[in-house]
N, C-alpha and C positions, 0 to 999 in steps of 0.2 A: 575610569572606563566609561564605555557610549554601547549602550543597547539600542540598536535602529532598526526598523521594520519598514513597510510602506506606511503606516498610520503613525506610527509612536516613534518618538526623538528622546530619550534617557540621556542625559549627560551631567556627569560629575563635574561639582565644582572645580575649576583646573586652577581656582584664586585662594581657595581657602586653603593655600599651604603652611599659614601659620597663626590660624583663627580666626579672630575678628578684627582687631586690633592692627596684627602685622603685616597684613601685607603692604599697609600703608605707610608703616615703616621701614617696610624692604624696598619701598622706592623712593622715600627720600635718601637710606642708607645710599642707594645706588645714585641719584642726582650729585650728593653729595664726594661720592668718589669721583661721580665726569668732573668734578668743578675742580677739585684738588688733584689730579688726573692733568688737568687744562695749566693751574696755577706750577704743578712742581717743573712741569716740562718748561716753561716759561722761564722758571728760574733756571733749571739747568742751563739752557740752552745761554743765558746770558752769564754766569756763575762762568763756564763755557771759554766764552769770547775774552771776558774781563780777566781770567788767569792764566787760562791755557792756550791753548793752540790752534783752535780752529774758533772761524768766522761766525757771523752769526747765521748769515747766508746759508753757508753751507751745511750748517750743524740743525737749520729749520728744515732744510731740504730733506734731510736725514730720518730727521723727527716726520716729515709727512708722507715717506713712504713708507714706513713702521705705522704709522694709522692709516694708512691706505689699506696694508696689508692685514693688521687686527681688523679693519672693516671687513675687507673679503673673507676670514673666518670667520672671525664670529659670525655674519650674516648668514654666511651656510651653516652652521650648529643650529643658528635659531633656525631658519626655516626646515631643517631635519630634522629636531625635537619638539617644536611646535605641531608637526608636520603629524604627530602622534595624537594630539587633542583635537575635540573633533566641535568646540568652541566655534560661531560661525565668524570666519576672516580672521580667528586669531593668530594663525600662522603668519600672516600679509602685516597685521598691528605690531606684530613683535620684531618684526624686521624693520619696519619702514622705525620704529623705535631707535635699534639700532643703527640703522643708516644717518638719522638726526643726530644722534647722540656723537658720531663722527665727526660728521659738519661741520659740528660745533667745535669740535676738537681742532679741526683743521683752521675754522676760523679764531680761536685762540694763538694758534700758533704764528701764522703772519698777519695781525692785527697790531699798528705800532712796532712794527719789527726793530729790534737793540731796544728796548725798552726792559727792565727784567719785569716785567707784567702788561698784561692786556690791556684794553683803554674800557672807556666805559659803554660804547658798543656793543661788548662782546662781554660785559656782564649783564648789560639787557638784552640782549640775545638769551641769554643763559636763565635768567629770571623768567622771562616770556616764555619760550620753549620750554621749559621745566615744567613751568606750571599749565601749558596747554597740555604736556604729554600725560603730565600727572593726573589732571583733569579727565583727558581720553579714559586712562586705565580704571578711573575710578565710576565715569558714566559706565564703562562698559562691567561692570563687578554689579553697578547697583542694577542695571539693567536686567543683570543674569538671575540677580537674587530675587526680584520684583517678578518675572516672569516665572523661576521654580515654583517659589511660596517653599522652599527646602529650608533646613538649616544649613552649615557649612560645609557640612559632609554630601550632603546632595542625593538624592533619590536612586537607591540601586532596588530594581524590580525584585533579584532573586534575594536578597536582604528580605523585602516586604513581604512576598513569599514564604517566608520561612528558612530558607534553604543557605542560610548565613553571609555575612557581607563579602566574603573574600570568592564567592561562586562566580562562576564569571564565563564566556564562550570562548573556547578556542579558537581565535583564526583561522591554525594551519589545519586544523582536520574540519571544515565548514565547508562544503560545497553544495553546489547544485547539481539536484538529480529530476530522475522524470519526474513532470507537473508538482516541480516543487523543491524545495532545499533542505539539506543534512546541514543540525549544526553539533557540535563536540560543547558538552557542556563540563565543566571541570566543578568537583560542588566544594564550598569548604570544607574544613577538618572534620570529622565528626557525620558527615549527612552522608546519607547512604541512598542508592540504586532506588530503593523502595521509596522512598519519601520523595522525589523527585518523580517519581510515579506517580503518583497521590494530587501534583502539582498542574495536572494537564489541563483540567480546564481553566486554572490563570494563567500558563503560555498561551492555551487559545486566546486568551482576553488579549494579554500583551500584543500575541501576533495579528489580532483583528480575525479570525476564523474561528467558525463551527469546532466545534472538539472532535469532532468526527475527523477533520483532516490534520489533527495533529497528536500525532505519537511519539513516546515519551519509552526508549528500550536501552539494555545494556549495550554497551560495545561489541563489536563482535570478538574482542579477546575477554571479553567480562571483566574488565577492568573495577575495581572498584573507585567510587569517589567521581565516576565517569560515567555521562549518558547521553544516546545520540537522539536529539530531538528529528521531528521530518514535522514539515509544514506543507500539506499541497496546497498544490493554488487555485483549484475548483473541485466540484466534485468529479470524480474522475469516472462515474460510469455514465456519462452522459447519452455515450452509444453502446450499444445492445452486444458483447461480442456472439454471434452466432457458430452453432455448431459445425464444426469442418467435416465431421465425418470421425472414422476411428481411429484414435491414439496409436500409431506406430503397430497396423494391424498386423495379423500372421504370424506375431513375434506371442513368445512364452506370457503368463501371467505375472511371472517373476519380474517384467520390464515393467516401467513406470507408466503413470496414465494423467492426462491433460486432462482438465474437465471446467476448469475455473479460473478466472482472471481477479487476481490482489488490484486492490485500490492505489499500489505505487506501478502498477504496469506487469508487474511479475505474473506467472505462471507455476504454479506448486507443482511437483513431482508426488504421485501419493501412488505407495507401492503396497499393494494389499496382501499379496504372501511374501511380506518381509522382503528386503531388500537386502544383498551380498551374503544370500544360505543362512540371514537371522529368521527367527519367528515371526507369524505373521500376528495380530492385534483385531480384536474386536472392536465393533464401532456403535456407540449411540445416536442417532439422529434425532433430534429435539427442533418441535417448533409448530407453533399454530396452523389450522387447518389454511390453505390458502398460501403458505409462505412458502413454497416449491421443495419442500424436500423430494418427494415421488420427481418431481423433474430432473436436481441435480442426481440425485441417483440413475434417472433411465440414462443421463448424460454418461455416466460413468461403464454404466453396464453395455450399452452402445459398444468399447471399446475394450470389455472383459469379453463379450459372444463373439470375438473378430480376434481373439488369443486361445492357442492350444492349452495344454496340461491344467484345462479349470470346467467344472460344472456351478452352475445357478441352482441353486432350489429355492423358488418365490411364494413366498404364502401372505394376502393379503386378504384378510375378512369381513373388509366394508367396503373400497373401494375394488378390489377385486380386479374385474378387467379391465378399467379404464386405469389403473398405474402397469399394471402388468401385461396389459392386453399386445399393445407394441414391443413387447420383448418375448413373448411366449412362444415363440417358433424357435430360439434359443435359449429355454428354459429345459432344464435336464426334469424340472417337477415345475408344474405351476398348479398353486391351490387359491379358492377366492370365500369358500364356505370356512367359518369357525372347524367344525370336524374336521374338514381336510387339515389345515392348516396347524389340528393338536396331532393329527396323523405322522405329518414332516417332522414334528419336534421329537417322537416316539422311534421313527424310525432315522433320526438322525441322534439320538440315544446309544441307540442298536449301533448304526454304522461307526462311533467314537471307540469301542470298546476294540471291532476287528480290526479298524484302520490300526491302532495305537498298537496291537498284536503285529499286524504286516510291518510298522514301521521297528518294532523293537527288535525282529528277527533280525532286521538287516542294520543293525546297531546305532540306528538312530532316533534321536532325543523329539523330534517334530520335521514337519515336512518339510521336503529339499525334493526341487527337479530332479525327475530319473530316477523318483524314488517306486515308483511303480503304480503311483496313485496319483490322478486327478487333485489337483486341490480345490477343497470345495467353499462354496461363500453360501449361506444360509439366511436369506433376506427374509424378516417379518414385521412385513408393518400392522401398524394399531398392537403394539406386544403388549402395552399394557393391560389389554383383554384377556393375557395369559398368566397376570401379574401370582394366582393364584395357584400356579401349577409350580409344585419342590424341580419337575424336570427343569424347569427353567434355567434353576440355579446352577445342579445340577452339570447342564450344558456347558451355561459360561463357562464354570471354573475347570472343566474339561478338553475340552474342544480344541482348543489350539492345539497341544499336543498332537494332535492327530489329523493338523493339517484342515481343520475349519474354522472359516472365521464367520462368526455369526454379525450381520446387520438389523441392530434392531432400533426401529422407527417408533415413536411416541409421538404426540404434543405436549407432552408434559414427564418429567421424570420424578416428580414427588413422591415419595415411600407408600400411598397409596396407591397408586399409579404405576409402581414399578420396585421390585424387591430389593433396599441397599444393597444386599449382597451380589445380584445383579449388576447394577450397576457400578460394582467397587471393581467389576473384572474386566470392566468397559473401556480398553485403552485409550480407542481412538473418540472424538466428539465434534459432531457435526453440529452446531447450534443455531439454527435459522428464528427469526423473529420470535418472540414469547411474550405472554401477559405479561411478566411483571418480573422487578430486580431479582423476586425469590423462585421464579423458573428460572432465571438465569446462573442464579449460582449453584441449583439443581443438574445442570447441562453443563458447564464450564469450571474450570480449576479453579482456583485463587491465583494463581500467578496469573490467566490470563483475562479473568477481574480486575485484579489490580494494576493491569496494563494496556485497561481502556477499553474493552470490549463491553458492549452494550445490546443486545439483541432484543431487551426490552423494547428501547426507544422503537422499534422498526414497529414491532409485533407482526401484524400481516399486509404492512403497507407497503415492504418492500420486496417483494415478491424475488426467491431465488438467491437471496442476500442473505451470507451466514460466516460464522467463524468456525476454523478447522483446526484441532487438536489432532496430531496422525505423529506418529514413528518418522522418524528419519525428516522431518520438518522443521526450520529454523525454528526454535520456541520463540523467540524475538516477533517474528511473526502471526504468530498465535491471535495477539488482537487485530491483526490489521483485517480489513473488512472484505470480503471475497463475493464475487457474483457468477451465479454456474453459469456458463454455453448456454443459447435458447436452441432451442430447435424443434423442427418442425416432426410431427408423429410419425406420417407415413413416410418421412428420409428413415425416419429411425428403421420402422420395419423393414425397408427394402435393406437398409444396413444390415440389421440382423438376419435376414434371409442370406444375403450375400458371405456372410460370417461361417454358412453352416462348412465352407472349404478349409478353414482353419481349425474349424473345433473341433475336439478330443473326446470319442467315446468314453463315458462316464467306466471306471475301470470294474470290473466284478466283485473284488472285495464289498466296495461298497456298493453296488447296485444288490447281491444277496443280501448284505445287511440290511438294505431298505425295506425288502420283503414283499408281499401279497399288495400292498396298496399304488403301492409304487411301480410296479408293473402291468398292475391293472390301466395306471394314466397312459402308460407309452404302450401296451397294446392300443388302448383310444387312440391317441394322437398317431399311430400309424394306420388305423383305420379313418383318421380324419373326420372321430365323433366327436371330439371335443367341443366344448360350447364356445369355447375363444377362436376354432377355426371352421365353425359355422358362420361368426358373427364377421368372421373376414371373406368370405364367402362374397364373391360380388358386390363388395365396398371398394370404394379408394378416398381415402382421407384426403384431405388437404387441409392441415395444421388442427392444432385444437378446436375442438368442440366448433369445429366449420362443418356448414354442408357440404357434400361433393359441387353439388349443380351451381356454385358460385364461382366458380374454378373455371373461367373461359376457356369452349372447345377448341382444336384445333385438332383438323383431320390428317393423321400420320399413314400412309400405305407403303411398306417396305423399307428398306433401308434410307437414306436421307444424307444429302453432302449440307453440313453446317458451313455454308461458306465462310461466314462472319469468323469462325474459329477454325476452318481449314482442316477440319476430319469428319468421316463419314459417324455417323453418330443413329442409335435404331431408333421406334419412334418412343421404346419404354424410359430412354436414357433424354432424350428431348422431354416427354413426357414429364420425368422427373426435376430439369432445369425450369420449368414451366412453375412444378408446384412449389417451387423453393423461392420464385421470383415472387408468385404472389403471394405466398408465405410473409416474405418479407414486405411487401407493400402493408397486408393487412397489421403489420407489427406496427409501422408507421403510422398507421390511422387509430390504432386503437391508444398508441401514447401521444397523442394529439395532434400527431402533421397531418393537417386534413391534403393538403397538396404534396405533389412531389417532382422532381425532377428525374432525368437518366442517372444525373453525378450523385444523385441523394443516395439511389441505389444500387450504384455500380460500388461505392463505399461498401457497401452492407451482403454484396451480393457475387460470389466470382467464379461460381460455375460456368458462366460465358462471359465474353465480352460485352463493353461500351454499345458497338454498333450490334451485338443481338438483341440486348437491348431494347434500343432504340425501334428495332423492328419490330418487336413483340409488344411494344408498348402502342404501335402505332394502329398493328395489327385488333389487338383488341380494342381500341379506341374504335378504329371502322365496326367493330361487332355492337359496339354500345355497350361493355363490361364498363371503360374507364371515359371518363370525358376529357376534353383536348383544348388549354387554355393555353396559347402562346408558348407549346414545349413546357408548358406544367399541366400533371396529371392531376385526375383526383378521380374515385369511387362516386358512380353516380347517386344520390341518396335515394 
């Protein structure tokens, strides 16, 4: 067999079919037959003429279209069987073989014609060619062996591997997919799924690739004895995908939600109150300060406050309103103090016992749409500040039941840090960058450990980069590497304002069960005391941790025809295409495109048009926001 890649050429001896010794006697065996092959026809043909009945003429004539015609076969067997080694010109060497070996046969037969044997031409013919051809096969054997440094049997990678000599790729199930190829690997007797796991970073070696772009999974019918390799061919997040807006808004929480793009091009479906009226699943989220968890969550939540039959309750006790601050006008409780935030576990205690009572009256086991209650999500980041509280536990092993699914956020899930039992009730697992192999096997299963996930390697250097453990998720997938939506803060809020037409009055069951504290916020926030709608009070963001006043003005009065896109458009929706364009400018410059063009950004950007664009680009360039080199841009420094 031949293992080939772009770097690496494997090929098995295609000579050593009878050690050392034989093959060298399989071509004189074979010399030997062309000669007595040459000698008996000779004699027939003249045995022939001297007894019987036909000429010699005629009976030569006979004899050279029967070797004409064994030429035309065999020469096609050899170049179809050769046609299988992957030897370089062995297929061409073994025919032109072939074809000589006729020749000669031909020139035996009318050499001295009525003679009963050949003359002595046409056994130095035979002597000469024999030993040139002989010669050929033999430079080419010691060539091969000179160049391996192999024994006879010849280098097979998954052999060296471990993975035993008879392992080998399937052809017919090998193809190419996005940024990269599937191959069907078959293992020998005996090796199993798991150990060909184990083996990933020597395919990376063999393939020439990071191990990061090569994953090592079952079949999709779980085949044993069988694993489909995937090799990409770069790394695949090279551009940024940015947030589109909300997941299939207006629709139930029961539908699926976008938030994330896989490293093979895919898009994950992750259903938070269960998916087809099953249960819904708790979530851990793990990972160093700095490695975007609070991001891909607001990403997520963006497209939970733009779906009816669900409330938020958000409690964050260090960073407070900078993760929560953009989603809190669609936040049924937001808390940012430690007390508040023991307040929501207390009163989400309270609310597990009535909901669990409303949902048994009407004779069901956990929440299901139209069951009369809101399904609720219970987000708390830094939990591990709560690691000390029994409600916690408590909770977990509660809550579902009664239609909550609790998020809870760490950097760390170590048994100080966070209570086993705890986390034993944690279905789902979000695991973004982490110190070290022993976070990670704190955050992540064994199965998708041992099928190449890494979050160590990242730690906080690759910002928004995580692996997803979730219900109704290929586990095959499990290690492939995921990067959330970016997106800009204030799209998020204007989303979440816009959301409040789909959202679902938080139902009374649970709003009594939350009790005195919990009503106290929402008189606030409809008296518009609140501290997070002070702090929005006369702000307008323009992406992370930007000032507004860098955000070039443009004066809007009244309504406005976008020509460039042919609909009238008001000046808060212009407004908003404005901050999403320089949004994305600023994303370019801070991952090093100091310059940029229209097409850099119309890629990246598609609230308008090419030629809006191009006007707005040119517009602010006249203001002195952007400078103007030949149709490329750039931030004046």
């Amino acid at each position: 067999m031949a293992t080939t890649n772009r770097n690496v050429t494997v090929t098995k001896d295609e000579y050593a079919l009878f050690g050392k010794a034989l093959p060298y006697i399989a071509m004189l065996i074979g010399a030997a037959l062309l000669f007595f092959t040459g000698v008996l026809t000779r004699v027939g043909i003249w045995a022939q003429d001297k007894w019987g009945s036909t000429a010699v003429y005629d009976a030569t004539e006979v004899a050279t279209w029967c070797v004409l015609l064994s030429g035309i076969i065999l020469c096609a067997i050899t170049w179809k069987l050769f046609g299988q080694r992957k030897g370089p010109f062995i297929r061409q060497h073994a025919t032109i073989t072939v074809v000589l070996g006729h020749v000669w046969l031909l020139f035996a037969l009318w050499e001295d014609l009525g003679d009963w044997v050949f003359g002595v031409p046409t056994v130095f013919a035979y002597i000469f060619g024999a030993s040139c051809i002989g010669l050929s096969w033999a430079i080419r054997r010691w060539a091969f062996r000179a160049h391996e440094q192999e024994s006879d049997s010849g280098f097979n990678p998954f052999e060296e591997m471990g993975l035993g000599e008879h392992t080998r790729i399937d052809g017919y199930n090998s193809h190419p997919v996005a940024n990269g190829a599937k191959f069907r690997l078959k293992l020998a007797l005996g090796k199993t799924i798991e150990q060909a796991k184990e083996k990933r970073t020597a395919f990376a070696q063999l393939a020439g690739k990071p191990r990061n772009l090569v994953h090592v999974e079952e079949t999709p019918g779980g085949i044993e004895g069988q694993v489909d390799i995937t090799i990409l061919k770069e790394d695949p997040f090279g551009n940024h995908t940015l947030w589109g807006g909300p997941y299939r808004p207006g629709e139930s929480i029961v539908s699926p939600i976008q938030f994330a793009t896989y490293d093979n091009g895919e898009r994950p479906d992750l259903y938070l109150a269960g998916k087809d009226g099953e249960s819904s699943q708790h979530f851990l989220t793990v990972g160093m300060s700095g490695a975007g968890k609070s991001k891909a969550w607001q990403v997520i939540y963006g497209s939970v406050l733009n779906r009816h039959s669900v409330s938020v309750i958000f409690g964050d006790p260090r960073k407070g309103l900078q993760t929560g601050g953009p989603l809190a006008a669609g936040l049924e409780w937001f808390a940012w103090t430690k007390e508040d935030c023991q307040e929501q576990i207390d009163a989400v205690m309270r609310a597990i016992s009535a909901r669990t009572n409303h949902l048994t009256l009407r004779g069901l086991s956990h929440w299901v749409e139209g069951c009369g209650l809101n399904f609720l999500i219970f987000h708390l980041e830094e939990a591990s500040e709560f690691n000390d509280f029994d409600e916690l536990v408590m909770l977990v092993e509660a809550a579902r039941s009664a239609g909550i699914s609790l998020v809870l956020s760490a950097q760390r899930a170590s048994h100080d840090r966070m209570n086993t039992s705890v986390r034993y009730n944690l279905g789902g697992n979000m695991a973004f960058g982490v110190k070290s192999a022993a976070d990670t096997r704190m955050a992540l299963s064994e199965y998708t450990i041992k099928s190449g996930a890494e979050p160590h390697r990242w730690q906080d250097r690759k910002k928004g980069h995580f692996y997803l453990e979730a219900a109704n998720i290929d586990p095959r997938m499990f290690a492939h590497e995921l990067e959330s939506d970016w997106l800009n803060e204030r799209n998020l809020e204007l989303e979440v304002d816009n959301g409040a037409k789909y959202r679902t009055a938080l139902d009374n069951v649970t709003a009594d069960a939350f009790g005195k504290t919990y009503k106290e916020y929402r008189d606030k926030v409809a008296a518009g005391e609140t501290q997070w709608q002070q702090l929005r009070q006369n702000r307008y963001n323009v992406g992370q941790d930007q000032p507004t006043d860098e955000l070039p003005t443009v004066a809007h009065e009244g309504e406005v025809m976008d020509k460039a896109n042919n609909l009238r458009t008001d000046p808060e929706e212009t407004r908003r295409a404005e901050i999403e364009l320089w949004t994305v400018i600023n994303n370019l410059v801070e991952n090093g495109q100091k310059t940029f063009s229209p097409g850099d950004l119309e890629k990246r950007f598609t609230l308008r048009t090419k030629s809006w664009i191009n006007k707005k680009l040119l517009q602010w360039a006249r203001q002195g926001s952007l400078e103007n080199y030949s149709g490329m841009y750039r931030i004046p420094e």
